[in-house]
C-alpha positions in Angstrom: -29.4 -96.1 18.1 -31.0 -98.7 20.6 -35.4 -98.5 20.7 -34.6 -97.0 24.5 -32.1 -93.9 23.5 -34.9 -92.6 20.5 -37.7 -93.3 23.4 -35.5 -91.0 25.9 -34.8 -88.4 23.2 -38.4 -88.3 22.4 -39.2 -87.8 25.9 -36.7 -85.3 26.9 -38.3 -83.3 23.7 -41.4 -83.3 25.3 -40.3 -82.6 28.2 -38.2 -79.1 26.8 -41.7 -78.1 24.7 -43.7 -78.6 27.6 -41.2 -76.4 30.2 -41.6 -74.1 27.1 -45.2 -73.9 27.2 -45.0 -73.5 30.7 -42.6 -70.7 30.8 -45.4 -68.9 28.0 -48.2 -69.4 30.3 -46.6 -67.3 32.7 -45.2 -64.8 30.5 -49.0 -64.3 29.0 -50.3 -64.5 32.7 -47.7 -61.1 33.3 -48.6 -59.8 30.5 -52.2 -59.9 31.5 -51.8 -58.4 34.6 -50.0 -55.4 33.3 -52.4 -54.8 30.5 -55.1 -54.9 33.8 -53.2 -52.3 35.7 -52.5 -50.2 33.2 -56.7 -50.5 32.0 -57.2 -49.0 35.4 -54.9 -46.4 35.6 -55.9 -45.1 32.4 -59.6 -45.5 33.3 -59.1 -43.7 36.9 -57.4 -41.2 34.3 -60.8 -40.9 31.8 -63.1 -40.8 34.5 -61.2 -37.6 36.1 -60.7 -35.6 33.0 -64.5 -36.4 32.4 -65.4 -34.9 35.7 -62.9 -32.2 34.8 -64.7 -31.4 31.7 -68.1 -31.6 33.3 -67.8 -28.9 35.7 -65.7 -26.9 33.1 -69.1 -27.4 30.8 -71.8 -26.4 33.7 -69.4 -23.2 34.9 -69.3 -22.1 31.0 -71.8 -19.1 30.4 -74.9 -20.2 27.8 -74.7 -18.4 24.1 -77.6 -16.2 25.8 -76.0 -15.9 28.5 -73.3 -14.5 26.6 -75.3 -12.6 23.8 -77.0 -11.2 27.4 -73.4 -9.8 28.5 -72.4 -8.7 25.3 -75.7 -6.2 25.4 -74.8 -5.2 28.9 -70.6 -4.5 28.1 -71.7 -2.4 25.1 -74.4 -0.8 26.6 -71.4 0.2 29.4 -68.7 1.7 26.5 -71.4 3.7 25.3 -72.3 5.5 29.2 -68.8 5.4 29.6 -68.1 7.4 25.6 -70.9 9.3 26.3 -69.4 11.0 29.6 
């Protein structure tokens, strides 16, 4: 082989590794952008069930509050047993 055919081959090798490279770039670049979307999606997601939870948490009765209704339901059987 001739000094200029092994220059060209090295050349055109380059060439394919750095179309390669280039072709990675973009795939990580996608790849990125997905993993973003999907980060807010499931974020949008957290931050409802959180609210969910938090009003679920501030509507649940207190353990007095409940010991207090206990009191009152029994105190109810036993008018109601009585009559």
């Amino acid at each position: 082989m001739s000094d200029t055919k092994i220059l060209q081959a090295i050349l055109d090798g380059q060439t394919g590794l750095k179309k390669d490279i280039q072709e990675v770039r973009r795939d990580i670049t996608e790849v990125k952008e997905e993993v973003r979307k999907t980060e807010g999606r499931l974020t949008a997601r957290i931050d409802i069930v959180g609210l969910q939870v938090a009003n679920l948490e501030d509507d649940a009765p207190t353990v007095e509050e409940f010991d207090k209704l206990a009191k009152r339901v029994s105190k109810l059987e036993n008018r109601v047993t009585k009559n």
